[in-house]
Each structure stands twice: as structure tokens, then as C-alpha cells.
N, C-alpha and C positions, 0 to 999 in steps of 0.2 A: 772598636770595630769588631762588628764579628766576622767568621770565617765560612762558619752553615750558612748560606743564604736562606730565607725563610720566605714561607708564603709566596712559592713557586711551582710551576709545572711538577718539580723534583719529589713535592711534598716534603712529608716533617719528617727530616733528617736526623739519624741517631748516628757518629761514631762506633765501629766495630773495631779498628784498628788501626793506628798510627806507626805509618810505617819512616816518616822521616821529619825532622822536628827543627824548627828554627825561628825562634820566639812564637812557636805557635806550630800547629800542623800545619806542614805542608805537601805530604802528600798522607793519605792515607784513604781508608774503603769506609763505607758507609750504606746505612742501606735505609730505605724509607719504610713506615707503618703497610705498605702493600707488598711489602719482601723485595723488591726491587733493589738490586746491589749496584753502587757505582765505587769506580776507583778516580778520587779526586787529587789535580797536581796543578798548585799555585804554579802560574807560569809566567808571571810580570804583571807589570802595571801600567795603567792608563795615568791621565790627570786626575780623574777621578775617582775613579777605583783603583781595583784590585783585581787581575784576571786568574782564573782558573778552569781547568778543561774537569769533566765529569765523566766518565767513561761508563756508561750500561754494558754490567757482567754476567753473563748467566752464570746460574751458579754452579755448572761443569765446568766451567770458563774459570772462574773465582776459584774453582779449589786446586788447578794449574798453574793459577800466580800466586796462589801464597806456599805452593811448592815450589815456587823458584822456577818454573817449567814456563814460564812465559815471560820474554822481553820486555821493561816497562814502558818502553816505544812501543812495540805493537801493541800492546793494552790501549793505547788511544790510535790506532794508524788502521787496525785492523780488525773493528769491532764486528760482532753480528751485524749488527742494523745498519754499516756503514755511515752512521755518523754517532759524535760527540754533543755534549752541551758544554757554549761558551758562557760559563757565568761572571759577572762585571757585579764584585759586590762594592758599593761606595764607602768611601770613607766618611759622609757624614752619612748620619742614620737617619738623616728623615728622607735621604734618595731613595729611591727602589733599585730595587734587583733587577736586572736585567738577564736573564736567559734565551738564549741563540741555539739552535742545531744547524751545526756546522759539521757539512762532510768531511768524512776523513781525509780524504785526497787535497782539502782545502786548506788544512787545518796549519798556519806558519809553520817554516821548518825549526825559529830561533823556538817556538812553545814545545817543543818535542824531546824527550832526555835523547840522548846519544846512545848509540848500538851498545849494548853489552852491559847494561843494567840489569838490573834483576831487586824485586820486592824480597825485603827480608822480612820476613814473618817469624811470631813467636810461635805461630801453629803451623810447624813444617805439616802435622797427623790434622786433614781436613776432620776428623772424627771429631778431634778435641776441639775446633772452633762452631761446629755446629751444635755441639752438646753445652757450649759456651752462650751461642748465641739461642739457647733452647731456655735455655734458667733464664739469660736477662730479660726474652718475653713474656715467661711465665710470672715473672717477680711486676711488670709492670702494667 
């Protein structure tokens, strides 16, 4: 099964950073080929998928939560655009992906972390993750 959903609204999705891990990522930031940054958090399961929230970050936004300066609850509660995407990836592969925007204020309380998380990043210095994410564009 994969975890990227592919050939979505999202577009093609690169991993930047795995911030929490459990046979697989489960939560971590990504951003697509138009620069566009989301913070993604497996959040349960259907019968037949797999659910996950994708959070759109700007990236003044983005460089607050990997300093620790922003709640991993309100990263999905309290976006710019006031909503999320609900993505339902299958577990067999020949289903499709399903993607939803679902408002924040709508968005279940059980898919939400709890008050007083916070993303641990290995780039507390946002300098050193865009100078990071500066080479892996240039190399591809």
C-alpha cells in the first residue's frame, strides 16, 4: 500500500520531512512540484482505506511549525484557507484515491492530536531546511 496518494488534486508529492514514524510515516510535511507545502497525519481507518488529513502551509506558516511555535492541532484546526484535504488512500491498488476539502470546524474531533503537541523537526534554523530543500530541486 502506499502512503503518497498519487494522481490527485495534491499533485506529485515529494517527502521533505518525517516527523513521526510507525511502520511507515505517519505524520510528516511534503510539498508538490508547484511548491505548495502540506503537513500530512494518518488519522484511522475506513473498511477500505486509510485516512489522512493534509494540511495547506504557507511557508511563513511552515517555518513556525518546524520551530516548534505552532500546535500540531491547530496545523489542521486553524489553516489559512480554513479547510483541510480528507485523503482515503485504499488498500488495494487498483481503487482510487479519494480526496475531500473538508472544513476545519468540521473536521472529527477523534482525527485531531490533542492540545500540547508540537512537531519535532531536525531544522529547528528554517535557513538550513530551505537551503536543503534548495539542492534537492536543483539535483532533480
Amino acid at each position: 500500500m502506499i502512503f503518497l496518494p498519487e494522481r490527485t488534486i495534491l499533485g506529485h508529492l515529494e517527502i521533505i520531512e518525517v516527523y513521526d514514524f510507525y511502520d511507515k510515516p505517519v505524520l510528516f510535511s511534503c510539498k508538490n512540484k508547484s511548491g505548495l507545502t502540506f503537513i500530512a497525519l494518518c488519522v484511522g481507518s475506513l473498511d477500505l482505506a486509510e485516512v489522512w488529513l493534509y494540511s495547506p502551509v504557507a511557508s511563513s506558516r511552515f517555518e513556525n511549525v518546524i520551530k516548534g511555535e505552532v500546535e500540531l492541532r491547530h496545523i489542521f484546526v486553524e489553516t489559512e484557507d480554513a479547510f483541510v484535504y480528507q485523503v482515503e488512500i485504499p488498500y488495494e491498488d487498483e481503487r482510487d484515491v479519494i480526496v475531500k476539502n473538508i472544513e476545519c470546524n468540521e473536521i472529527p474531533d477523534e482525527y485531531l492530536p490533542e492540545l500540547g503537541q508540537f512537531i519535532q523537526s531536525e531544522f529547528q534554523n528554517y535557513e538550513l531546511l530551505s537551503l536543503k530543500l534548495e539542492v534537492e530541486s536543483a539535483n532533480t
